[in-house]
N, C-alpha and C positions, 0 to 999 in steps of 0.2 A: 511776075515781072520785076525785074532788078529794080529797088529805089534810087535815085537820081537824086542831085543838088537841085534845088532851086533852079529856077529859068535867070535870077538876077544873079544867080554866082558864075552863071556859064563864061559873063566875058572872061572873066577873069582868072580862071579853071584856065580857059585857055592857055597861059601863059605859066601854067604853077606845076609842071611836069618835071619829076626827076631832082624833086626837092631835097635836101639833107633832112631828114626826120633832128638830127640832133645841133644844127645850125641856131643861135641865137633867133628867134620873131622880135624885131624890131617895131613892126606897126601893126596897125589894125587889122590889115589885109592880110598876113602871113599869121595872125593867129586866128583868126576867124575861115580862113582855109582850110587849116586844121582839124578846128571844132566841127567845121561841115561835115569834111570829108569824114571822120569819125564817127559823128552823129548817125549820119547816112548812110552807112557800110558797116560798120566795124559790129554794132550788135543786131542789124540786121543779119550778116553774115552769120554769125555765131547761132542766132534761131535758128537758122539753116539747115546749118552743119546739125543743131540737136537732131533737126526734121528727119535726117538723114537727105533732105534736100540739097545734094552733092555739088550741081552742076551751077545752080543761083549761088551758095556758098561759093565757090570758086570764084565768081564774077566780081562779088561782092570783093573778097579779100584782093583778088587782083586789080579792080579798081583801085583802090587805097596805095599798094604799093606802085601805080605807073604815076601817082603824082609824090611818093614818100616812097622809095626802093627801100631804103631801109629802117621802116617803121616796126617796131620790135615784137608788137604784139600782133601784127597783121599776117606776118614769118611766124613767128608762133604757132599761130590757128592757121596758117596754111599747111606747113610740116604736119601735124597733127589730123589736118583733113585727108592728106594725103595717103597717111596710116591707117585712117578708117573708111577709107575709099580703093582698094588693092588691086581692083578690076582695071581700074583707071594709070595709065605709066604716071608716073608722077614729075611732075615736071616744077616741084619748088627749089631747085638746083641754079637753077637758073634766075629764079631771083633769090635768089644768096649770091651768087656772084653779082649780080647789079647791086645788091646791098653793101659789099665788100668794095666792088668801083667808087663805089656814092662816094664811100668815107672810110678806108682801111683803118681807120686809128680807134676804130669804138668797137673796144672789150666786149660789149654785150652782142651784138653781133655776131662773132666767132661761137658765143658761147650759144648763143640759139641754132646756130649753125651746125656744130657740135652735138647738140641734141638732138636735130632733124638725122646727123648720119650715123648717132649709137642707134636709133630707133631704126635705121637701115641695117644695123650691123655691120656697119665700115668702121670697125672699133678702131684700126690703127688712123685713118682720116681723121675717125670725130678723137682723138686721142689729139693729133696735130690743129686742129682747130682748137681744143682747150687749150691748150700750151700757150697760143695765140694770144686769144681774151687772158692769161695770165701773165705774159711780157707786158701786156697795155694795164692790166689795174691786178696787178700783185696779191692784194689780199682779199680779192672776189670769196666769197664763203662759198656762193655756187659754184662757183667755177672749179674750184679746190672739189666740191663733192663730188660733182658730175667728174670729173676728170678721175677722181677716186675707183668711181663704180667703173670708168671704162677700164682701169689698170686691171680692175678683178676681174672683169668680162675676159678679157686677155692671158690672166692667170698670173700675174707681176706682181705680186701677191706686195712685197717690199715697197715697190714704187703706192700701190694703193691704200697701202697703209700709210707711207708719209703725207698723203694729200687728205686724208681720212683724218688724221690729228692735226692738220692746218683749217681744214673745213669746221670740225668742231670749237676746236681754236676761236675761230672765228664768228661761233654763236650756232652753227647747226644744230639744232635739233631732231630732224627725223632719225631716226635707229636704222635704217636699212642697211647703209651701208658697215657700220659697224657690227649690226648682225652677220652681215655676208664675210665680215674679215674672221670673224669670232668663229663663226663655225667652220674655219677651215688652221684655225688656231693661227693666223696670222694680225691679230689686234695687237697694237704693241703702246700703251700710253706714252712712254718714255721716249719714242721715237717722235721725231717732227721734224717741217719744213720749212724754210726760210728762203722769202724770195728768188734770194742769191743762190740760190740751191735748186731752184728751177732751170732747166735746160731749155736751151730756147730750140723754136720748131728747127728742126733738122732740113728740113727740105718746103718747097712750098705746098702752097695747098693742093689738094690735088686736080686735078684736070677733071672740069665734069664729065659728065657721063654724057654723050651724045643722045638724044632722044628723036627717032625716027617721026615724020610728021605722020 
């Protein structure tokens, strides 16, 4: 059975729909909504998803997002349920786009965004959703990575490599992706990126995917 808030937090639930996850909490009331709803869903969900218990995962996560659309880690472990549930159409599309209505101007969003459609293999989408999250905060280190790996999924070997020594740049540590430049002899240190040198997204994002009920 799904966990639930409190029967004293229901009035108030009531009214707390379609939040900004990244909005200043001014009182009491807007941070202890939070706390709830988080408490009560977020790592319950997550046991879930361990369980392979799919369908209460789901519930759980999308609770969270119909009062916080775009709560970052909620998108997160949804994309990622999604990936490990295949049988199932996936339907986290759709809230990324109500995450993207919420509040267009937050980087990390694109950038989770982006993750969910490399893990699709919509490499040139999730390629235009990085670009995004790096017009809004420039020197994202993830952003720079992940945007890296999508150039080389792509074969742009040049373009991955300049996001590759802006990522590091920036404090990366994982090896992956410099492994993947290196064994195709495209690692260049000398080469780098600078904001102004980012191309902004060419086109909008793209049109979801229609999903049959």
């Amino acid at each position: 059975m799904m966990a639930t808030l409190p029967w004293g937090s229901l009035p108030a639930m009531a009214q707390a729909g379609d939040r900004d996850y990244y909005a200043p909490r001014t009182n009491n009331e807007q941070i202890t909504l939070l706390k709830n709803v988080e408490s009560y869903h977020l790592g319950p969900g997550q046991a879930k998803m361990a369980k392979r218990a799919y369908p209460s995962a789901l519930q759980e996560f999308e609770f969270i997002l119909r009062y916080f659309p775009n709560h970052p880690q909620a998108l997160s472990l949804l994309s990622e349920l999604c990936r490990q549930w295949p049988e199932r159409p996936c339907d986290a599309d759709e809230w990324f786009e109500k995450a993207i209505n919420r509040n267009p101007n937050v980087s990390h969003t694109y950038l989770v965004y982006g993750i969910h459609l490399h893990r699709k293999k919509q490499l040139k989408e999730a390629v235009d959703a990085y670009r995004r999250a790096i017009e809004i905060t420039p020197n994202s280190m993830n952003t720079h990575y992940n945007l890296g790996l999508a150039y080389a999924d792509l074969q742009q070997y040049d373009l991955a490599n300049q996001h590759a020594q802006r990522a590091y740049q920036l404090g990366a540590y994982t090896p992956g992706l410099r492994n993947k430049l290196e064994a195709v002899g495209k690692w260049g240190s000398a080469v780098s990126v600078h904001p102004s040198d980012v191309p902004p997204a060419s086109q909008p994002l793209p049109e979801l995917e229609k999903r049959e009920n």
